[in-house]
C-alpha positions, 0 to 999 in steps of 0.5 A, a space after each residue: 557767159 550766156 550759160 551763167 545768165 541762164 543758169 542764174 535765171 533758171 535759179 532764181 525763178 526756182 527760188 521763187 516758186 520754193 518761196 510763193 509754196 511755202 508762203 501759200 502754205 502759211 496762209 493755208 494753215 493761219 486761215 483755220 480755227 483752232 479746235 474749241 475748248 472740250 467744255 465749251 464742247 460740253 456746253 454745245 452739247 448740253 444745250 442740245 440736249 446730248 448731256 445732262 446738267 450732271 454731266 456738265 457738272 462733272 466735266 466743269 468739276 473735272 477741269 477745276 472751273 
């Protein structure tokens, strides 16, 4: 009978740890922003000067807006 409650403690403190790793590993990857969108990428870019309006134009024609 002792060994049970140690088997069932020893288990059940297992299953926690499984259970705070996986949910600390959710909240890991909810935290991150998804990439930005590649024209809003262009717009950065075209304000910075790394593109010209041309360029812009050609990539906003590409994605059909």
């Amino acid at each position: 009978m002792a060994t049970e409650s140690i088997i069932r403690i020893i288990l059940s403190i297992i299953v926690l740890i499984v259970i705070i790793v996986i949910l600390s590993r959710f909240r890991v990857n909810k935290g991150k922003t998804p990439p930005d969108d590649s024209l809003e990428v262009m717009e950065k870019r075209l304000e910075n000067g790394e593109i010209t309006q041309e360029e812009y134009d050609e990539a906003k024609r590409r994605r059909g807006k």
